[in-house]
N, C-alpha and C positions, 0 to 999 in steps of 0.2 A: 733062810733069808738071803743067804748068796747065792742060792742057786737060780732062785726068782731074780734077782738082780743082773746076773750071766743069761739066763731067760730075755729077759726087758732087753740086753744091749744088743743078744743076737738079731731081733726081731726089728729093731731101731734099721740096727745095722742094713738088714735083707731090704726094708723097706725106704732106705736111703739110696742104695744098689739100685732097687727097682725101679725107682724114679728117676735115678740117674741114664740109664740105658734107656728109659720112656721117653725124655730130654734130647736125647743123642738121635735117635728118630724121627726130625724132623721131619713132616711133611713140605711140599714146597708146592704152591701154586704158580704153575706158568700163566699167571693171567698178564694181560698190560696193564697196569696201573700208572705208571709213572711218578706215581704218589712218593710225596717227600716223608713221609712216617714208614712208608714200606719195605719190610727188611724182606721181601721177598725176592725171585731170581731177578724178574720186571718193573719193581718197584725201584725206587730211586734214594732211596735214606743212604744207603753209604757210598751214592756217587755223588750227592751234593755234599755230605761231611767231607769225602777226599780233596772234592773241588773249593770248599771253604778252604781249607787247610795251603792249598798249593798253588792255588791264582794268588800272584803278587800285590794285581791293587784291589784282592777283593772277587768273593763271591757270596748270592744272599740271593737266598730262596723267599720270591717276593707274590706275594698272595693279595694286592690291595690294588687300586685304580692303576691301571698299566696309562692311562693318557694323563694324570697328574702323575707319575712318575718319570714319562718322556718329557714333561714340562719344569721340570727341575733344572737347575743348574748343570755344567756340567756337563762333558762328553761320555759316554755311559755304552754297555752293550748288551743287547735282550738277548736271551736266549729260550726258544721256545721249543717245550719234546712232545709234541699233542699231534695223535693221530688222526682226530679230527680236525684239521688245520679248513678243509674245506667248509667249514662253518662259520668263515669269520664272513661280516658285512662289510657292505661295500665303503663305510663309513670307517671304520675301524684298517681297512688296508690302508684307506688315505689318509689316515692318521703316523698309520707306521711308514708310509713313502716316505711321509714330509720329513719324520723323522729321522729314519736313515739319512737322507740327501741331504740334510745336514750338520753330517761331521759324526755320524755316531754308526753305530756296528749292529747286526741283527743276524742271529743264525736261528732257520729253523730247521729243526729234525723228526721229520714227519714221512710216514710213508703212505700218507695218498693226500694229491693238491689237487685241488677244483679246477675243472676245466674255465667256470668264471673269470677267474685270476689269470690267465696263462697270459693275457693281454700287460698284466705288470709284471708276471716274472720274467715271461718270455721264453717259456719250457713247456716241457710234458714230460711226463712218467707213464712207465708203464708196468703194468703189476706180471708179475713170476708165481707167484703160489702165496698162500698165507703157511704163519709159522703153526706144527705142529709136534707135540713130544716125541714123538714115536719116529719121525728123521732124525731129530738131536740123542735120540740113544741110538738109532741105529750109525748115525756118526759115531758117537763117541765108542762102542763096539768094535768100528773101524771096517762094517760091513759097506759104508757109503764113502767116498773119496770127499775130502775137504774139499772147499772152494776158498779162493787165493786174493785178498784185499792188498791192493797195489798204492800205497802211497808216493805219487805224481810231487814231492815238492824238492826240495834242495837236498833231503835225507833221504832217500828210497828207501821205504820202507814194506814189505811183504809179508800178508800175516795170513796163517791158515786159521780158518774158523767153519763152524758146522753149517752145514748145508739146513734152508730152511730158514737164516736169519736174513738172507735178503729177501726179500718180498718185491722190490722194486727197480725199477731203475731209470735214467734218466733218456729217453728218447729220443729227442731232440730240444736244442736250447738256443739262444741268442747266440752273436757273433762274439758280446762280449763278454763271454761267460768264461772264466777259467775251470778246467778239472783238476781236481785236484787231491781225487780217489778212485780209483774201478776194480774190477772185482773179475775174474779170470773164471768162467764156469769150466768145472773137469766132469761132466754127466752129459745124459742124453737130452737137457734144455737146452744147450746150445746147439744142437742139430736141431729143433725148433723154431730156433731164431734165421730165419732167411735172410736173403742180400732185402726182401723186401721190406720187413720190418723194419729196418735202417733207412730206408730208400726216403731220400728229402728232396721235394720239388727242386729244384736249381734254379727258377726263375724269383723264387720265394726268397729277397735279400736279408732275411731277417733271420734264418733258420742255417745252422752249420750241419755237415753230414757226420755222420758218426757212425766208426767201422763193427762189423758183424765182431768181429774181437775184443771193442774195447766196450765194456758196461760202465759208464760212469755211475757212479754212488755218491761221487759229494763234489758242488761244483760252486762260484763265488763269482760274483761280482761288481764291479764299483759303481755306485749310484751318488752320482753328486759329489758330492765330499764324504760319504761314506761306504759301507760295504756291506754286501748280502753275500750271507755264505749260507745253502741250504743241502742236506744231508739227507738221504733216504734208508736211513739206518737207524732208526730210533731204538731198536732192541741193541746195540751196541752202548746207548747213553742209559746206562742201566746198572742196577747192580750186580748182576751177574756180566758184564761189561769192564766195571771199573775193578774187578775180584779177577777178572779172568788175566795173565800175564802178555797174554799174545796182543788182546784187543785194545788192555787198557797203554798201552805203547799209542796205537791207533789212538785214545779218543786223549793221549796227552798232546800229539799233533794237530789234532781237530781245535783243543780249547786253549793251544801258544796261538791262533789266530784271534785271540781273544784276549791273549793276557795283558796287552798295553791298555786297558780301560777296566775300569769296575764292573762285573758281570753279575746281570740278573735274571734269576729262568724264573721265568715269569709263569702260573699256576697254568695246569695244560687248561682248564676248562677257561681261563680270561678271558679269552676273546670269544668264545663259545655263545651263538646268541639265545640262548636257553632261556627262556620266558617267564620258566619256575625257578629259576633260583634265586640268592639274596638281592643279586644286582638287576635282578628283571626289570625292574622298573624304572632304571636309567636306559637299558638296553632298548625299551619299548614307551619312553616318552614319548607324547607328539613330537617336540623339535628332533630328536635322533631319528622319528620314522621320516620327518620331512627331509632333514637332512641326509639320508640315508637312499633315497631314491630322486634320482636327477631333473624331474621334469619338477617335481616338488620343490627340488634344493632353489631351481634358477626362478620358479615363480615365488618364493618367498623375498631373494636377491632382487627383483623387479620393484615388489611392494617394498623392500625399505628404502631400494634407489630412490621411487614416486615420490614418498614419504619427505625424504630428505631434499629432493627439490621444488618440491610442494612448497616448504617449511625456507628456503631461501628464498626463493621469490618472495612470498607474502611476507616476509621481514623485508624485503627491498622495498616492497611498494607500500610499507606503513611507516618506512623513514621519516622522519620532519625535518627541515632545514635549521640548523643552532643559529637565531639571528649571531652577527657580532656584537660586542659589547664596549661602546664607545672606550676612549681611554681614560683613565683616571683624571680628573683635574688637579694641577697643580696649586696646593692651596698654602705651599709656606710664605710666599708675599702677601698674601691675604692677614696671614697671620703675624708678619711683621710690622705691620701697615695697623694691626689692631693694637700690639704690646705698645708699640711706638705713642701712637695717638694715646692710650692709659698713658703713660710715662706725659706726655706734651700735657694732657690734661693734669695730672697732679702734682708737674712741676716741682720734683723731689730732685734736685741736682746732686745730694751729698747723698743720697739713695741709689742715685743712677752709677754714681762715682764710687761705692762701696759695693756692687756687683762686679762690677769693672775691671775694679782690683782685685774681687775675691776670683774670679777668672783666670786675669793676669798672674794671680801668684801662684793658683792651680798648674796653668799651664807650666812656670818655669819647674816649682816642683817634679811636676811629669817629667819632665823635659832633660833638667839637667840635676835633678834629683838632689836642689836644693832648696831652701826655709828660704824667704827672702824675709819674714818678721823674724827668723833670729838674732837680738842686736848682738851676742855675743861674735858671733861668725858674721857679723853684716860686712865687714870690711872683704871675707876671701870673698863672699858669696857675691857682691857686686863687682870682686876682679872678674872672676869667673862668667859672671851674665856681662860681663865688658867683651870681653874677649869674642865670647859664643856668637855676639849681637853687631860687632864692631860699631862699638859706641861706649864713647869713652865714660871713664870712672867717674867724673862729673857731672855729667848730664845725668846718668843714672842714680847718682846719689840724691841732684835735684829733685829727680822727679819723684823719688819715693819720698823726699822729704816734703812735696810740694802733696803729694796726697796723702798721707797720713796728717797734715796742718789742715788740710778740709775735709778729711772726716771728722777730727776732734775738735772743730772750730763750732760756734754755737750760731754763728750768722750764715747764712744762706749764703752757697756760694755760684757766682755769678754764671748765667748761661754762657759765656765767653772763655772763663777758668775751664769750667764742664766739658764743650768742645776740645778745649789745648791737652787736657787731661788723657782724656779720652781717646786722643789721635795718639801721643805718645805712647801709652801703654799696648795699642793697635799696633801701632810701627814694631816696637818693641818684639811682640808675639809674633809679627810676620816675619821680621829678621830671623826670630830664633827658631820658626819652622823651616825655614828656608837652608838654614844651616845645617838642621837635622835634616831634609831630606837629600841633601848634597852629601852628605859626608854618611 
């Protein structure tokens, strides 16, 4: 029974060995993927984890609408590694113009651009070889001399790397292009490269010469209020790039032109106008194909201008004029001229006299925020409405005693009393507005 057991653990054992050494034998495909899951040499999974990790305001591997992303709040910076870059529409670069120019960042890292485009970048590339395994061993062997990546910024930086990863380079560009990488070939490609290759019209204001020694690789621009930095290095933004000690020094300088804003490498196929994939069919609507080709764009622009002053006129010429509308008439004499004439006809004089009052002692209440029927307080309360009114303590004591004796009298009191009544208690209420709006 132990022996079987010593048996069982050898056999464990051999067969954990074996899979362990099988594990260690990686295979590695040199394909380009760029792919953000890719732990391959080309693939990009541990240059985007690095890049999460070490951009300050931010890095995020973004797979969703790149034109509702640049419509976001926010100053922001794309970053794109797609070596099909000459793929994008003409719709989709004037989208990223607009973009950039204002106020935001766009680097792309691509080694081959359309000659379509060269009218907005304001460059040209020109190709060297494609990458194959068999110079990157015979580099790494040490049978092929390195080539020497010159970093142009405030830090000179010089990095030797294997022949074979540049593919590219920058042949002529705009005036106001900075360089801001080149690349020092030590082979027989640069006895290749003639004074002719270089050679740039001089009547042509738009284009700068650039010497048979120097290969630019990464050059930037300011567009507006923003900035284009474009790189013809994209096997460097890689995982065998960010793993390598020499290069990933290089792509820490390439991505401090980036770290003042949130950075986002946007999927290589995004802008890719691919008919079969999920987005095809935004990419191939009517309005994007019209908008997408110029003679389309400006006869659609025509028909809504037409539209829209179509639609102004015929609202002008179906105006109607708002007659005016007389002014109100003034109908309170009308209507004092009617309470009056009731009152003349029902000849209520201890009626008219018991409004009057009820008024009159409203008001003083209001006024000086005293009772005039309190007999307890009548005595301050008519110093006080003496005072207010200047009208002496007599008078006023007459006259409240003169109408309280014709409201509680039983005979009708005379049109003549009614008048005297009435005027006093008027005087009265005038004085004591009068005082109140003075004081």
């Amino acid at each position: 029974m132990r022996r079987n057991m010593v048996l069982l653990a050898v056999v464990v054992a051999l067969l954990a060995f074996f899979a362990y050494v099988a594990s260690m034998n990686k295979t590695y495909i040199w394909n380009e993927t760029y792919s953000h899951t890719s732990d391959q040499p080309f693939g990009c999974q541990w240059f985007d984890s690095i890049a999460a990790t070490t951009m300050p305001k931010g890095y995020r591997y973004y797979e969703g609408d790149f034109r509702r992303l640049m419509s976001t709040k926010g100053r922001k910076a794309l970053m794109v590694i797609n070596p099909r870059w000459h793929a994008w529409d003409s719709l989709s670069v004037a989208s990223v113009d607009s973009f950039v120019r204002a106020g935001n960042k766009l680097m792309i890292v691509t080694d081959g651009l359309s000659l379509a485009h060269n009218d907005w970048l304001g460059l040209e590339e020109r190709s060297l070889a494609s990458f194959s395994t068999s110079e990157l061993i015979s580099t790494l062997k040490g049978k092929t001399p390195k080539d020497t990546l010159v970093w142009m910024g405030s830090d000179v930086l010089r990095v030797p790397f294997c022949r074979g990863f540049l593919t590219c380079y920058v042949d002529s560009m705009g005036r106001d292009y900075r360089i801001t990488a080149a690349v020092t070939l030590r082979d027989e490609r640069l006895n290749q490269l003639t004074n002719d290759d270089f050679a740039v019209d001089d009547d042509t204001p738009v284009r700068v010469r650039i010497s048979q020694n120097t290969l630019p690789i990464s050059v930037c621009r300011r567009m507006g209020k923003g900035q284009l930095y474009i790189s013809l290095t994209p096997l460097f933004f890689t995982n065998y790039g960010a793993l390598n000690p020499d290069i990933s020094q290089y792509l820490n300088r390439q991505m401090s032109q980036l770290a003042d804003l949130p950075v986002y490498r946007l999927d290589p196929d995004i802008l890719h106008d691919n008919t079969t994939s999920g987005s095809g069919y935004l990419q191939m609507s009517p309005l994007r194909f019209m908008l997408s080709n110029t003679p389309l764009r400006w006869a659609l622009y025509t028909i809504l201008s037409a539209v829209v002053i179509f639609m102004l006129f015929t609202a002008r010429r179906r105006q109607r004029v708002i007659p005016l509308l007389p002014q109100p008439v003034n109908r309170n004499l009308d209507f004092a001229r009617l309470i009056g004439t009731i009152y003349c006809r029902r000849h209520d004089n201890t009626d008219l006299i018991k409004k009057k009052y009820t008024y009159f002692r409203e008001e003083i209440r209001r006024t000086l925020m005293i009772d005039i029927d309190d007999h307890d307080q009548l005595e301050r309360n008519v110093t006080s409405l003496a005072v207010q009114t200047s009208v002496s303590d007599g008078q006023i004591r007459h006259l409240l005693s003169e109408v309280r004796e014709a409201l509680s009298a039983e005979d009708p009191v005379s049109d003549k009393d009614t008048i005297r009544l009435v005027r006093q208690m008027s005087e009265l209420t005038r004085r004591l507005q009068s005082f109140t709006s003075t004081h």
